[in-house]
C-alpha positions, 0 to 999 in steps of 0.5 A: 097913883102919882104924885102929879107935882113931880111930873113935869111931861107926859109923853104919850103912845097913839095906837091903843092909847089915844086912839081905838087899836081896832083901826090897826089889828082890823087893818092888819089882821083881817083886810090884809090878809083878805086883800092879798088872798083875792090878789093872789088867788089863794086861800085865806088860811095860806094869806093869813099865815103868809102875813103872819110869817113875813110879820114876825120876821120884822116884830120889834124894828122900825119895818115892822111900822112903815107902810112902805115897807109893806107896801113893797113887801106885799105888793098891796097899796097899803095907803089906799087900803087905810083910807078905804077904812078911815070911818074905822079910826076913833080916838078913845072916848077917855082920852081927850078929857084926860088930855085937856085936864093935862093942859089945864094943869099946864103938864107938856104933852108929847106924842111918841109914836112908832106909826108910819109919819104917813098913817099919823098924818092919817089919824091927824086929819080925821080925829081931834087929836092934835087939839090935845098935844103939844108936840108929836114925834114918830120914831121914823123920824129917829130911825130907831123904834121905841123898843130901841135905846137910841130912840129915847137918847134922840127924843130926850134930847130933842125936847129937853126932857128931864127923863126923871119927870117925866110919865110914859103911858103905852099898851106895850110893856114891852115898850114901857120896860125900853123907857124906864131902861132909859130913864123915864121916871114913870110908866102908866099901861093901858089894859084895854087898847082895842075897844073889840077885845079882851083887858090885858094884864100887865106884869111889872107896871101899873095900868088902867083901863080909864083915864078918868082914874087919874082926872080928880087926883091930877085936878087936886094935886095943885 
């Protein structure tokens, strides 16, 4: 799938990528909604299409993934909420094999997340995921969304990147399309982020539903 000896750096995508999506789509789809029927005492069709509306205003920016935001916007404690369902959070059983192999072969490996710092440090405490990488970056720290061109511009830079060697793996095509917009060399889509629903299809990237697809071509291409 990838000449691994011109990739250099292969940045990473967290929710849906290395961690199950399930966390986050039961998080904001179903106990949300619930919460804020009880608080506001109405039915749980009016919450669901109450979040579903105030969701869609901020689709694509950099709100739309900060927990302080809907924390005010809801009026709901968002962060107690996400402890309340940490058992909920667990990586992908693929991932870190895959990126332990990329250690192995000496490939840098760098998170860029557009989770909330607070939801990452979350994750952080309670998967083993910071064993795998070597650096991590969340867009709340550039003040763009990866959907942004001013994110990619602030990431390379800030790590030095030849974008031309490097490989983005995302469940957004939408994000991968913004980072081969930006120069990065490769993209790779994940068709399964939720371990509870059905594959996705991508259009205009290759993707995979496994990343052991990809461990004997990276083991041999020394």
């Amino acid at each position: 799938m990838f000449d691994w000896n011109t990739i250099d750096t292969v940045l990473l995508d967290m929710d849906g990528t290395l961690l199950d999506l399930h966390f986050d789509n039961h998080f904001w789809l179903t106990l949300v909604p619930q919460q804020l029927s009880d608080q506001r005492q109405i039915s749980l069709d009016a919450a669901k299409e109450l979040v579903e509306a105030a969701y869609h205003d901020v689709v694509g920016t950099l709100d739309w993934y900060c927990l302080d935001y809907w924390q005010q916007q809801l009026d709901l404690d968002i962060l107690t909420l996400h402890y309340s369902m940490v058992a909920r959070i667990q990586m992908r059983q693929d991932s870190m094999p895959f990126l332990k192999a990329l250690g192995v072969m000496k490939k840098q490996r760098i998170l860029f997340t557009n989770a909330h710092p607070k939801s990452l440090a979350l994750k952080l405490e309670h998967t083993e995921l910071a064993n795998g990488l070597d650096a991590m970056l969340s867009s709340h720290e550039t003040g763009y969304p990866k959907e942004h061109p001013q994110f990619w511009l602030t990431a390379i830079e800030k790590y030095q990147l030849n974008p031309a060697r490097c490989l983005f793996i995302d469940d957004s095509e939408a994000i991968l399309a913004a980072s081969k917009q930006a120069g990065i060399g490769f993209q790779l889509g994940i068709k399964n982020p939720d371990s509870q629903k059905q594959h996705n299809q991508f259009n205009d990237f290759p993707a995979i539903d496994d990343y052991h697809y990809l461990l004997e071509e990276l083991i041999t291409s020394k």
